[in-house]
C-alpha positions in Angstrom: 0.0 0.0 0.0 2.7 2.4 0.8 4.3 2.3 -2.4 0.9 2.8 -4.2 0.8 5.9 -1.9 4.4 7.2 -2.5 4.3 6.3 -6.4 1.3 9.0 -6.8 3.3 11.6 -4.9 6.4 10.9 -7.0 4.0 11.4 -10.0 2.5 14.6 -8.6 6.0 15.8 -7.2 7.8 15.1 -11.0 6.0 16.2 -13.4 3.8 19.7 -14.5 0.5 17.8 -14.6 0.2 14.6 -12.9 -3.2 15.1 -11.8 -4.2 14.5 -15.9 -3.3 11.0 -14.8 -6.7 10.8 -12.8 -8.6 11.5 -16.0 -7.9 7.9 -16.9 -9.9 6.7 -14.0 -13.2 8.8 -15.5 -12.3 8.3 -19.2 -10.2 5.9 -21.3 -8.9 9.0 -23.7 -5.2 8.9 -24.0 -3.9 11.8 -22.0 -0.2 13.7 -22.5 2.0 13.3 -19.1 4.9 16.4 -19.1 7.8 15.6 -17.0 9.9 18.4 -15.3 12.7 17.6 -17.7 10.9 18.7 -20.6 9.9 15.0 -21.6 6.2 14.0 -22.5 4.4 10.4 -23.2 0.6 9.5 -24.8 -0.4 7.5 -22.0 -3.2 5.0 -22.9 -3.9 3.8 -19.2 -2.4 3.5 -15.9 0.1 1.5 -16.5 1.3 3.2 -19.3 1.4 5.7 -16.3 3.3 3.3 -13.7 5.3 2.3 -16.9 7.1 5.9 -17.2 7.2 6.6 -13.8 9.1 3.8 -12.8 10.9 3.7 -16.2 11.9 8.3 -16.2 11.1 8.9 -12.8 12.0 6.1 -10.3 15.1 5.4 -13.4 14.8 1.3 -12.0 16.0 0.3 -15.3 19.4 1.7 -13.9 19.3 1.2 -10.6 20.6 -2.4 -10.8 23.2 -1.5 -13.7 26.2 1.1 -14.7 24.8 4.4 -14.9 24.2 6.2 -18.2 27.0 7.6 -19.4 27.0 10.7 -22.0 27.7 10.1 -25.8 26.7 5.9 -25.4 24.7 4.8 -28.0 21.7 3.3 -26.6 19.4 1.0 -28.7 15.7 0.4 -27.2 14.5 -3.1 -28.5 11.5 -3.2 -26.3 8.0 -3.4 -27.3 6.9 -0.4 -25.0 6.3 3.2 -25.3 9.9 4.2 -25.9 10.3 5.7 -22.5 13.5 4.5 -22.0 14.9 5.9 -24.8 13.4 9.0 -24.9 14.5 9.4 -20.8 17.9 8.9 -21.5 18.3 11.4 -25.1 17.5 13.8 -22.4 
């Protein structure tokens, strides 16, 4: 429960309008999350929502490997929204 809790403050806390995210629980139209970094993702649903906050804000894809290093070449073969790739380009 408590990361439920802390996961909608990081959303609120990290981006310029995490409360559109709430719109999904109303209506199923996409909605446009902006990050404080100047990123922004077409989320379909809430966890398309989870997705880029635990992918750009929480960063877990490198929490468990060497950081992100400037000038790498990074090549996203997932099947997801691109969020990775787009969160480190910036």
């Amino acid at each position: 429960m408590w990361y439920y809790l802390s996961s909608l403050l990081t959303l609120l806390r990290q981006t310029r309008n995490g409360y559109v995210c709430f719109g999904l629980l109303l209506h199923k139209k996409p909605v446009v999350i902006k990050l404080k970094n100047g990123c922004q993702f077409k989320v379909r649903s809430l966890m398309d929502v989870w997705i880029v906050k635990e992918t750009c804000l929480d960063r877990d894809y490198e929490s468990n490997a060497t950081p992100i290093q400037d000038g790498w070449t990074i090549i996203d073969i997932g099947a997801g929204l691109g969020d990775f790739a787009i969160s480190v380009a910036y």
